[in-house]
C-alpha positions in Angstrom: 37.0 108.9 -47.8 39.7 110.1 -45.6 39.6 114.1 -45.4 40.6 117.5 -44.1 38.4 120.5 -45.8 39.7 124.0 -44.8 36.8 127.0 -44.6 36.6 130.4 -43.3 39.3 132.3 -45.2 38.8 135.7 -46.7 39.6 139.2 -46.8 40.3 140.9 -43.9 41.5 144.7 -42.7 44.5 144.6 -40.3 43.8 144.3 -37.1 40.8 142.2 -38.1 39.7 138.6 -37.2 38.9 135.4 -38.4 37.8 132.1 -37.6 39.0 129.2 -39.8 37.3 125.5 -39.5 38.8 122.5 -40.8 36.5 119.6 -41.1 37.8 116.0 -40.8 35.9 113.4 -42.4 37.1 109.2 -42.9 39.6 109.2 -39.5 38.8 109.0 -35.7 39.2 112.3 -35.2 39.8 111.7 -31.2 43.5 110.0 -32.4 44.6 113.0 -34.6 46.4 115.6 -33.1 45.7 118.8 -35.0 47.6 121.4 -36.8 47.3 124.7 -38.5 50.2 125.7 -40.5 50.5 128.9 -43.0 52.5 129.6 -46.6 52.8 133.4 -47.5 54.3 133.8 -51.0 57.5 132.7 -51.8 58.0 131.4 -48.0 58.2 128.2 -46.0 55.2 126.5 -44.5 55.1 127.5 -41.2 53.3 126.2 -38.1 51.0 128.9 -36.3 48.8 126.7 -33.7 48.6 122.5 -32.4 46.4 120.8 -30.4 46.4 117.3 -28.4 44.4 114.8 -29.6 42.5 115.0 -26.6 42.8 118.5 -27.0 44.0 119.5 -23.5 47.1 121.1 -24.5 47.9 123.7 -27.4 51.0 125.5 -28.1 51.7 128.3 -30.3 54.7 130.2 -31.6 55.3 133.6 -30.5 54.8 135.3 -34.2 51.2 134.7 -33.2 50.9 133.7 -29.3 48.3 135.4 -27.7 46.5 136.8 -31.3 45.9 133.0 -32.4 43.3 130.2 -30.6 43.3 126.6 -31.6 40.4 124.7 -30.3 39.1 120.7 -31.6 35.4 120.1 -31.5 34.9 116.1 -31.1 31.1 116.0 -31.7 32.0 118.0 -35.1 35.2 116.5 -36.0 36.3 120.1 -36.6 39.4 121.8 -35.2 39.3 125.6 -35.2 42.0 128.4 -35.5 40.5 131.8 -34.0 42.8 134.3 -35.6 42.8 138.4 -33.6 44.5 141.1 -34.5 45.8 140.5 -38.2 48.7 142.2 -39.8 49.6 142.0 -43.4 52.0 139.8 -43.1 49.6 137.2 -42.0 48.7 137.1 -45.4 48.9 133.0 -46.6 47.4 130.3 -47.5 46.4 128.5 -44.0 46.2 124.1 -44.2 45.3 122.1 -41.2 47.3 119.1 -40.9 46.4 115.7 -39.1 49.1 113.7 -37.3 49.1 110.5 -35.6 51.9 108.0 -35.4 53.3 108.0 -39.2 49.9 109.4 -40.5 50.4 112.6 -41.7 47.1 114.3 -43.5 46.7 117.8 -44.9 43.7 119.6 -45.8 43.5 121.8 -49.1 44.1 125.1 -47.6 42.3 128.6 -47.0 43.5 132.0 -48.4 44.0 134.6 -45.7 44.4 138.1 -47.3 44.8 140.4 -44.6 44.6 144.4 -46.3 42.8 147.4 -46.2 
């Protein structure tokens, strides 16, 4: 059974961290290149952190560059997001997503309250 299960989400004070997992389960993990996207309320899904397949190369965007670490674990078939320094309004629902050619899965997702 083909699968993406987001873990690791919580509450969180500002300027607080986190460490999300999303386990793949039913694909060869080493095709799949690996994203972690976010939807706050009442806003667009929006991409935070991607990795290579082989996981060599990452990128971020600068909302979170620097704060935010992606990393893929092969042996685990688990990609990470290593999240520093949270505001409020990194408050969301995070999803990993799974890409290769016109395969496109998504996990569940993983609420992120970030609050004192």
């Amino acid at each position: 059974q083909v699968q993406l299960v987001e873990s690791g989400g919580g509450l969180v004070q500002p300027g607080g961290s986190l460490r999300l997992s999303c386990a793949a389960s039913g694909i060869t993990f080493t095709n799949f290149a690996m994203n972690w996207y976010r939807q706050a309320p009442g806003k667009e899904r929006e991409l935070v952190a991607g990795i290579t397949s082989d996981g060599t190369s990452t990128n971020y965007p600068d909302s979170v560059k620097g704060r935010f670490t992606v990393s893929k674990d092969h042996a685990k078939n688990t990609v990470y997001l290593q999240m520093n320094s949270l505001q409020p309004e990194g408050t969301a629902v995070y999803y990993c997503g799974a890409t290769w050619k016109w395969t496109i899965l998504w996990g569940q997702g993983t609420l992120v309250t970030v609050s004192s």
